[in-house]
N, C-alpha and C positions, 0 to 999 in steps of 0.2 A: 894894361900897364899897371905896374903897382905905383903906391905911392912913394916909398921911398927908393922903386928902380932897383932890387930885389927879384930876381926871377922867381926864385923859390917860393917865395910867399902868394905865388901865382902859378900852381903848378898845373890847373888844367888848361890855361890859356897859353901855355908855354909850352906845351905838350900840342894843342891846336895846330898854333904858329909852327911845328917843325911837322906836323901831319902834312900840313898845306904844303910847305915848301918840299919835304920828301918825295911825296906820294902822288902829290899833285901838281908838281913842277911851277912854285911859287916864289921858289927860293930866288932866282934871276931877278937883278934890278929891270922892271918893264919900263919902257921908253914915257909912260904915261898914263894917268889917272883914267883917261877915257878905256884906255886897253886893259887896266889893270880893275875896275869894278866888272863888268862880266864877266871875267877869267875866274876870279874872286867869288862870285856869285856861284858857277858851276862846281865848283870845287868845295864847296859848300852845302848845293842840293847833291853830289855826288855823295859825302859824308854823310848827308844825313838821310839821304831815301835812298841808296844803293852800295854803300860800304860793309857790310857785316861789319860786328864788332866781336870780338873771342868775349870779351867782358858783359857783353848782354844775350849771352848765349847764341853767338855767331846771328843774330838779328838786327834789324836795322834800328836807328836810334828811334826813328820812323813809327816802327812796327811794332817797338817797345812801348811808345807814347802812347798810340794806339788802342793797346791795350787796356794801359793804365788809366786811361780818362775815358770812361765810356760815356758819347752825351746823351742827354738826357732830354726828350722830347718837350719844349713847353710852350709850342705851338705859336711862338713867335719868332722873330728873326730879328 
């Protein structure tokens, strides 16, 4: 949500919000909070460890992260 309630000045989240309810069938008022946080959840690791994206080179956001942060052993946890 932005602050002054402006979609536009929030265009990834707003973009999100109609991913989820398009693609993932989010859009429907759910009867309740208990039903509506795992739903939410799925739809979510769906996105982001099984969705290709065209914008990251048909790769997962996942798989992109992945790449880019390689860790780095240092022998603690």
């Amino acid at each position: 949500m932005t602050q002054n309630g402006d979609p536009y000045e929030n265009a990834l989240a707003e973009r999100m919000n109609r991913i989820l309810k398009d693609e993932f069938g989010l859009g429907a008022t759910l009867p309740n909070k208990k039903l509506a946080i795992p739903l939410t959840e799925q739809a979510v690791d769906l996105y982001n460890n099984r969705r290709p994206h065209l914008s990251l080179g048909m790769k997962t956001p996942q798989q992109v992260h992945k790449k880019s942060r390689p860790l780095e052993a240092t022998g603690t946890i």
